[in-house]
N, C-alpha and C positions, 0 to 999 in steps of 0.2 A: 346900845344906841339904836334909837329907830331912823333908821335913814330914811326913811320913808317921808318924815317931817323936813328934811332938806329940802328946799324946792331948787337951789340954785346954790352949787359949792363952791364957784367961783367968787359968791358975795360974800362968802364968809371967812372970816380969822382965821386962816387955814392952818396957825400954828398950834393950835388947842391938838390935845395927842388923840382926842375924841372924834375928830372931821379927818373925816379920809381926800387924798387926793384923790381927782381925777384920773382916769388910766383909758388908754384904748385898748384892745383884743386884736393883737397883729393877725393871730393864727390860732385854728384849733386844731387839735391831734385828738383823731378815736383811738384812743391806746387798747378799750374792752367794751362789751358791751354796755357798761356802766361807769366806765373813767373814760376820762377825758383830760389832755394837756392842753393848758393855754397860756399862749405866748404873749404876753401883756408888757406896753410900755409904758410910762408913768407920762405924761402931757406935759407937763410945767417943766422946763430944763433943770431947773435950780433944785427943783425935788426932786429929779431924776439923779442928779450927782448926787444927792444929800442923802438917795438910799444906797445903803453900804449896807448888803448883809453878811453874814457870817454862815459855814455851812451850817446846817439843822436850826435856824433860826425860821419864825414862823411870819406870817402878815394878816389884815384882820381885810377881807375880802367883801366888797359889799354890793347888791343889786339895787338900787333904785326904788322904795316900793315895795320890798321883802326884806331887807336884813342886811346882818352879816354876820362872817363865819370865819371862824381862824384855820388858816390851811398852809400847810406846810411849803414852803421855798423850794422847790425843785432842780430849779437852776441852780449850779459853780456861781459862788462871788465872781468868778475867770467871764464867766459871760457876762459884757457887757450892755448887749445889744437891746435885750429884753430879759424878763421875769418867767420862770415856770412856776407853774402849777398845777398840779394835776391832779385831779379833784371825780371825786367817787360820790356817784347821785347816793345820798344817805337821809335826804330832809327839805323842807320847804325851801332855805338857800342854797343848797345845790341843786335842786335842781331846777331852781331861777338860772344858776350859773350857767347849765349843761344847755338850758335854748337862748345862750349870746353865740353869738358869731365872729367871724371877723369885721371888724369895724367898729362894732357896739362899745358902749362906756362900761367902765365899771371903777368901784369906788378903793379904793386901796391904803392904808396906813400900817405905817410898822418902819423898819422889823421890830422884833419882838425876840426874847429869848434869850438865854444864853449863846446858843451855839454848841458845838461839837468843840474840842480844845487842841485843834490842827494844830496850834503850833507848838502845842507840845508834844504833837507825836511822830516827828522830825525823824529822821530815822528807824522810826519803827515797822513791823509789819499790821497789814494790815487786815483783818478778816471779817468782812459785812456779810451779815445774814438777816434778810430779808422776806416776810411773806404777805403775798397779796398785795393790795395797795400800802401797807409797811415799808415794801421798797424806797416809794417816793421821800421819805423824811431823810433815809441814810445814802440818795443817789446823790444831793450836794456833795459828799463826804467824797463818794468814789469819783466821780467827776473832776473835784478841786483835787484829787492826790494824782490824777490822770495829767491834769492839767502839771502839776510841780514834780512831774513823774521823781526828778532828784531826789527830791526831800524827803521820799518815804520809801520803805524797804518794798518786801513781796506784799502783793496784792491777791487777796482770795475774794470772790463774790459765791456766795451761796443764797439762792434765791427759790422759792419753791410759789407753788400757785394750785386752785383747784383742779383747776384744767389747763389745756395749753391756750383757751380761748380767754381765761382771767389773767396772764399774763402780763405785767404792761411792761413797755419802752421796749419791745421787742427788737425795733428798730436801730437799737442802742449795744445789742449781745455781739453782734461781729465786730466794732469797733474795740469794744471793750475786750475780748480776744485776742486781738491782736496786738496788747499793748504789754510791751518789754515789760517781762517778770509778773506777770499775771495771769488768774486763773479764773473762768467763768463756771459756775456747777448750777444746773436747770434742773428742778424737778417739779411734776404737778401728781397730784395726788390721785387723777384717773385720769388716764392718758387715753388718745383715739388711735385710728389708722394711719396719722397721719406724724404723730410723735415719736419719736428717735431719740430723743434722750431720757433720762430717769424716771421711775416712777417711786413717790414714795414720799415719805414726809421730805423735809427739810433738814429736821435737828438728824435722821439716822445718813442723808449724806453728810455732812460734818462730819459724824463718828468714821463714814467711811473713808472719808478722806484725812481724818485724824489731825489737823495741824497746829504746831508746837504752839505752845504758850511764850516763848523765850522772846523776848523783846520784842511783844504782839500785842497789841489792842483788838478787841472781840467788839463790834457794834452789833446790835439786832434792837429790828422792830417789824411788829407785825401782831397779827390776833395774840391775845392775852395766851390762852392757852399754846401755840406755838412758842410763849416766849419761857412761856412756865417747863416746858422739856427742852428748848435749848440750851436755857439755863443749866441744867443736870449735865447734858452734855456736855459742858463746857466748862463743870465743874469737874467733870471723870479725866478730863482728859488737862486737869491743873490749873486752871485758869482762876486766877483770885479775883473777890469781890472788885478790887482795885483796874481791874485790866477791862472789865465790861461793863458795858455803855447801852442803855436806850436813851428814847426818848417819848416823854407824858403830854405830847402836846395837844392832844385831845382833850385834856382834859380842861383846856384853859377857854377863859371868856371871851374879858373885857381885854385881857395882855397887858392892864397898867396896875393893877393891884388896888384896884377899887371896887369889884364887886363882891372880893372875897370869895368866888366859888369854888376856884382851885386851890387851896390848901390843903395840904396831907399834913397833919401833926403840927408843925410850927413853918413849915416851909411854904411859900405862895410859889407853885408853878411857874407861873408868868412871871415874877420878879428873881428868881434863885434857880428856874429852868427854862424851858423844859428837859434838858441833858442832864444826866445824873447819872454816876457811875454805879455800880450794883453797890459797894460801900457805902454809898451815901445814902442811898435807896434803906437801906439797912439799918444807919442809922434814926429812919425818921421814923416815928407811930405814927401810921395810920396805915388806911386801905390805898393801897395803889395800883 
């Protein structure tokens, strides 16, 4: 959709799934050199209640004049207040996005997606591994099970980054630390003078930290190649197709199943994911 051709979204049929709502920019957060979080509330109250997302579900984010782009939910469904998203200069709409500020409009529709299947993993454990901007798609997950601490077993976050300077939601590691039955593990791949925790990939702390498969759910997202060695890891150490989870949201459009770009083999991304457990991943022909 060219938003560009919108002159005016208040005058139009705003229930076509095509026309984004209006949204302000409460806040923005330099999380890296090149992400950014922003804190976005949606304008129209009625729409503002009518968005319900689910974790790892996505929204189709739009500039005025340039585009738009589907970027991952970052916020807990638990926060009310506002929207995250945090969003990696990659291309002509983000980095329209990266010079709004607080105040500026921006166009917003969705969600989108599956989701992540929280409430079926009610007592279980839970083990997010995460690299680079990766993080952001599985922080809803850790957030919402922080949020219902009850409902879910132990908590492991494995998280890994170039440096300590690509890092994001840094701001987010001591809270997350200190929450009954969880474990935070940091690693960047070249560390400075100034780093104190890990060095190294990601997938060999997991091995080092070794944790069970038994009544575990495994998330990870992050560069293809990080997820192509987690996976091995995660297979040595027992973890069936059925137990691991990413998510393809990258790969998707339009998010209503009308352009047809995301399909792998018989399945459309946007209408059947983008959450898929390594199983079903398994079952599809194609490239993923």
């Amino acid at each position: 959709m060219g938003v560009g051709l919108v002159a005016s979204i208040e005058t139009i049929n705003t229930t076509s799934v095509l026309v984004p709502a209006t949204a302000t920019i409460l806040e923005v957060l330099d999380e890296t050199p090149d992400v950014k979080t922003f804190r976005v509330q949606i304008d129209d109250e009625q729409a503002r209640e009518n968005f319900k997302q689910k974790p790892g579900q996505v929204a189709e984010l739009s500039v005025f004049g340039a585009g738009e782009s589907v970027i991952s939910i970052t916020s807990s469904p638990t926060q009310t207040d506002y929207l995250e998203f945090s969003i990696k200069r990659v291309g002509v709409v983000t980095d329209a996005i990266h010079t709004l500020t607080s105040g500026d409009k921006i166009g917003i529709r969705g969600p989108y997606g599956n989701g992540f299947p929280v409430e079926n993993w009610k007592g279980k454990n839970l083990i997010i591994i995460g690299g680079g901007i990766g993080l952001a798609p599985v922080r809803s997950v850790l957030n919402y099970a922080i949020d219902n601490r009850s409902d879910y077993g132990h908590i492991a976050l494995f998280y890994g980054a170039r440096t300590p300077q690509d890092l994001v939601f840094k701001w987010e590691y001591g809270r997350w630390s200190q929450v009954k039955d969880a474990e935070v593990h940091l690693t960047v791949d070249c560390g400075d003078d100034t780093w104190k925790d890990n060095v190294g990939v990601v997938g060999a702390i997991v091995k080092q930290v070794n944790p069970s498969p038994e009544n575990a759910i495994a998330l990870t997202c992050g560069p293809p190649i990080m997820i192509k060695f987690v996976l091995q890891d995660l297979f040595g150490m027992n973890f069936t197709p059925e137990q691991i989870y990413t998510t393809l949201e990258g790969k998707m459009q339009c998010c209503v199943g009308l352009c047809g770009r995301c399909n792998i083999g018989s399945k459309y991304i946007c209408k059947d994911g983008p959450v898929f457990s390594l199983a079903e991943l398994n079952e599809i022909h194609g490239d993923f």
